[in-house]
C-alpha positions as CSV (number, residue, x, y, z in Angstrom):
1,X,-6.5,11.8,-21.8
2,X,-6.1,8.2,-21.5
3,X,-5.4,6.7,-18.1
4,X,-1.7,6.2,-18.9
5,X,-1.4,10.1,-19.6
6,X,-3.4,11.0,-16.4
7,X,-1.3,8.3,-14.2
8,X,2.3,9.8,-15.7
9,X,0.7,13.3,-15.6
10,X,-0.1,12.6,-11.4
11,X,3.0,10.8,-11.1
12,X,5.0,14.2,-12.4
13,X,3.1,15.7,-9.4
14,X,4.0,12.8,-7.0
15,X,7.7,13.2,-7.6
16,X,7.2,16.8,-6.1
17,X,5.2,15.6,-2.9
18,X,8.2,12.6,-2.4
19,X,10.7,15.4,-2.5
20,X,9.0,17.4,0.2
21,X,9.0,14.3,1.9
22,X,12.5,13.4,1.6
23,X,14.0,16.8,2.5
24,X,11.4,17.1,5.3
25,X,12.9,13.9,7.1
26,X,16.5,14.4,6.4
27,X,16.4,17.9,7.4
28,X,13.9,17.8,10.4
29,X,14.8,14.3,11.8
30,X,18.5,16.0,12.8
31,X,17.0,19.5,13.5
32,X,14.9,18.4,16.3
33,X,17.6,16.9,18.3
34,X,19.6,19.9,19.8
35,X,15.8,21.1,19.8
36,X,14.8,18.3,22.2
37,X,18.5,19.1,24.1
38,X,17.1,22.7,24.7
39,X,14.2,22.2,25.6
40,X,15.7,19.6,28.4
41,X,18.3,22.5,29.3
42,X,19.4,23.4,32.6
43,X,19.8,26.8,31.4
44,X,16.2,28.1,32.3
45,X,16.3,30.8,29.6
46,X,17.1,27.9,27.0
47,X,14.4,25.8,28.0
48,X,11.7,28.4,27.9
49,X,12.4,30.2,25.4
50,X,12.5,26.1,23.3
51,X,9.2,25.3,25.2
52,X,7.4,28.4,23.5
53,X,9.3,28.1,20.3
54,X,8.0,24.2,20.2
55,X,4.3,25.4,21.7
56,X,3.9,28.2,19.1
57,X,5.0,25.4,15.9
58,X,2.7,22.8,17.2
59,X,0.3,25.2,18.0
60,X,-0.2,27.0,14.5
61,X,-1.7,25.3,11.5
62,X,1.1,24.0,9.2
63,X,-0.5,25.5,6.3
64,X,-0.7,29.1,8.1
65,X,2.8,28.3,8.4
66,X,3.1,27.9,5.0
67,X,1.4,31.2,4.0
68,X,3.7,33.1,6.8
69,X,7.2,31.4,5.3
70,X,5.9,32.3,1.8
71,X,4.4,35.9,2.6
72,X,5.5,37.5,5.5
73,X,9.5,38.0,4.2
74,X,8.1,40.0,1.3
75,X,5.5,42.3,3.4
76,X,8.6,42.8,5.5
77,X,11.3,43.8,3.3
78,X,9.0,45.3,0.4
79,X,10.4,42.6,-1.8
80,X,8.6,39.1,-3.1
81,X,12.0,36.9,-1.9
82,X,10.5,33.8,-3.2
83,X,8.5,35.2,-6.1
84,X,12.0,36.2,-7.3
85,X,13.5,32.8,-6.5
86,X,10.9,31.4,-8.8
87,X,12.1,33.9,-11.8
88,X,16.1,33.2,-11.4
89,X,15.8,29.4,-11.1
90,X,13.3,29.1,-14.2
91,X,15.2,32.1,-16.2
92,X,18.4,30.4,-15.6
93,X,18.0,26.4,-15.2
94,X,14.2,26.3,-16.6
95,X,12.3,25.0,-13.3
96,X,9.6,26.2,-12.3
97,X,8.1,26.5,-8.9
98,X,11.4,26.9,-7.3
99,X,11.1,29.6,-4.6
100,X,7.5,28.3,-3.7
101,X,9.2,24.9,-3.5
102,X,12.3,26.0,-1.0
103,X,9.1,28.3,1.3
104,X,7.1,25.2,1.8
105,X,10.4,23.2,3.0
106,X,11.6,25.6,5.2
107,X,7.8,25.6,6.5
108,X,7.6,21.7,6.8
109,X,11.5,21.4,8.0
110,X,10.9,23.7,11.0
111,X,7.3,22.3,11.9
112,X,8.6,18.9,11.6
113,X,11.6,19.6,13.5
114,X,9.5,20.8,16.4
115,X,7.2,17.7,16.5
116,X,10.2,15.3,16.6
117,X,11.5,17.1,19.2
118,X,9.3,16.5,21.6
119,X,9.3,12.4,20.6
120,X,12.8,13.1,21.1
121,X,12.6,14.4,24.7
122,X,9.9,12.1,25.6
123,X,12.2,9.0,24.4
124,X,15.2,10.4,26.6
125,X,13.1,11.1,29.5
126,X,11.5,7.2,29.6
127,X,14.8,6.3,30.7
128,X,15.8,5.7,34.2
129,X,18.1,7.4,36.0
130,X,19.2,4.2,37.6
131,X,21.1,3.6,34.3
132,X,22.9,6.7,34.3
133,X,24.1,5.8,38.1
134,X,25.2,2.3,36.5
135,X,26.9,4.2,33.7
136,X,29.0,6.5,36.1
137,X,29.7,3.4,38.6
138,X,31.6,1.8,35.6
139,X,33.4,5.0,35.0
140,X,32.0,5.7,31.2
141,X,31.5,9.5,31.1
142,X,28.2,11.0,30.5
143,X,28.8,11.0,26.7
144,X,30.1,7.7,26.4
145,X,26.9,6.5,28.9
146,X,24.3,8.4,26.1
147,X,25.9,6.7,23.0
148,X,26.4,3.4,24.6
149,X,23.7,3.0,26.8
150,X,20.5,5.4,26.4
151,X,20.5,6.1,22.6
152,X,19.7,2.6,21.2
153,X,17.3,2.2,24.0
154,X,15.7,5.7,22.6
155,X,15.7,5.0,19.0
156,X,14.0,1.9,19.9
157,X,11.1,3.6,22.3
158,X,10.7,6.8,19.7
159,X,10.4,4.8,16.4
160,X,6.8,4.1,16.6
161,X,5.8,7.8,17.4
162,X,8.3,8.6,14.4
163,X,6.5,6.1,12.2
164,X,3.3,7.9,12.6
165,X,4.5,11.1,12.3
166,X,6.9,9.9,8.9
167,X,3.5,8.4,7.7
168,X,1.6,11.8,8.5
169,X,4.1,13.3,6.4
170,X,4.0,12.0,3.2
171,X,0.1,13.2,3.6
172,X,0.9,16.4,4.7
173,X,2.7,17.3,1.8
174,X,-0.8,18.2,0.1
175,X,-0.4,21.3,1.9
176,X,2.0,22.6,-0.5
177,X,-0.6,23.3,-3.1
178,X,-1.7,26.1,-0.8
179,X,0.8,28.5,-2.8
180,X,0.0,26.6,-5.9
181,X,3.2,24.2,-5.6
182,X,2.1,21.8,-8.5
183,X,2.8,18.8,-6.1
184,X,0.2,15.3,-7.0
185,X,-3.3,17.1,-5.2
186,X,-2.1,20.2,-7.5
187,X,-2.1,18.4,-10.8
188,X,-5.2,16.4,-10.0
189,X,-6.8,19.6,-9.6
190,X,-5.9,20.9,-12.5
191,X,-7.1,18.1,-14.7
192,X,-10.3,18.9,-12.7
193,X,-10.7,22.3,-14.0
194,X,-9.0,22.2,-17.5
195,X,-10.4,18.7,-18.8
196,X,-13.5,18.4,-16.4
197,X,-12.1,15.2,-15.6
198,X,-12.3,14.9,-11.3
199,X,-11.6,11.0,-10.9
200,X,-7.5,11.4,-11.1
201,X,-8.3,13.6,-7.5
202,X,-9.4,10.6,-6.4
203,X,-7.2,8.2,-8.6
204,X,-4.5,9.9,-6.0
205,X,-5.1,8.5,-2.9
206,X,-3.8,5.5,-4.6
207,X,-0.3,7.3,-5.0
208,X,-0.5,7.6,-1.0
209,X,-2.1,4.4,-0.4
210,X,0.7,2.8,-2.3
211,X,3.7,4.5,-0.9
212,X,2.2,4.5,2.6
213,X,1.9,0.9,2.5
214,X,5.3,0.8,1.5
215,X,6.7,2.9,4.2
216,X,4.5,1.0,6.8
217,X,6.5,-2.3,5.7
218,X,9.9,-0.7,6.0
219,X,9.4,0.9,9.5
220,X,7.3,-2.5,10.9
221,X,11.0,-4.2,10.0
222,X,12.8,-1.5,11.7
223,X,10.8,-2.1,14.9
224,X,10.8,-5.9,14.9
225,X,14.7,-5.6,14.3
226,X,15.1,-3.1,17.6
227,X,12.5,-5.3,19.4
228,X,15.5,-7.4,21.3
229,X,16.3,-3.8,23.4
230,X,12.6,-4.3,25.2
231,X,12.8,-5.7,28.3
């Protein structure tokens, strides 16, 4: 293969890992706030039962995760769910890797969620209660007081945390090829073992490099923008 065809061939794989990605973000940026609001509850049950929820996420192994999203429905229920998934979506619309696809987003959604969280609460928290006082002496309720006054302040505090864990994604979506998702680490290693050919597994640390550096300009620009809410 030419280094066109191997470049194309990665790229194929690439498109899988920026999907990961994408849903990852989209899905676990907004999951892990009424996370972050239980595990800040008053409600004692609430909190705890978040806390251990969070610890247990955090805790395990993403790609154990992985293998537990993927596995542990079928050894439950007698029935391979996602193996099935796999069949109905390539039978019917001709993809492949379907249900393998929707385990390891579920798997990344949920750990991701958990890990924002806790940026989440730890952004909220920074603030003092001094400014909440201020809020109520003005007579702004306490939602009108978060959405005028504490949330700007937060997204500016929790974006680099989210930077590096945004950045850590992208990376982490080599995990996939755990349950043989064919996602850019996937293909490279497939080249390795069909054409003896093992550069294009290193060729793709360019794809990262590349699309890291890209990320890292757009979220340096997001912080310089928000830099006017430090005091």
């Amino acid at each position: 293969m030419s280094f066109w065809e191997v470049t194309v061939f990665l790229f194929d794989g690439f498109l899988i890992s920026l999907l990961i990605f994408a849903v990852t973000l989209l899905c676990g940026a907004p999951l892990g706030l009424p996370i972050a609001f239980c595990s800040m509850s008053r409600f004692k049950a609430v909190k705890a039962v978040s806390k251990v929820f969070v610890w247990i996420i955090r805790g395990v192994p993403l790609m154990l995760q992985i293998f537990i999203i993927y596995y542990v429905p079928g050894l439950l229920f007698d029935t391979p769910i996602f193996s099935q998934m796999d069949r109905f979506f390539f039978i019917n619309y001709g993809v492949n890797d379907a249900g393998r696809i929707i385990a390891v987003l579920i798997a990344f959604t949920i750990n991701y969620a958990c890990y924002f969280s806790e940026i989440y609460r730890g952004g909220i928290e920074s603030i003092s209660k001094g400014q909440y006082e201020a809020g109520y002496v003005l007579g702004l309720t306490k939602q009108q007081i978060f959405r005028k006054i504490i949330l700007k302040q937060v997204i500016q505090r929790i974006v680099p945390p989210m930077s590096n864990e945004i950045i850590t994604l992208i990376k982490d979506t080599a995990l996939a090829n755990c349950i043989i998702v064919c996602e850019i680490i996937k293909q490279a290693k497939e080249l390795a073992a069909t054409k003896a050919m093992i550069w294009p597994l290193f060729y793709t640390g360019v794809f990262y490099l590349v699309f890291v550096g890209l990320l890292t300009i757009v979220l340096g620009k997001l912080e310089k923008k928000l830099s006017y809410f430090r005091s």
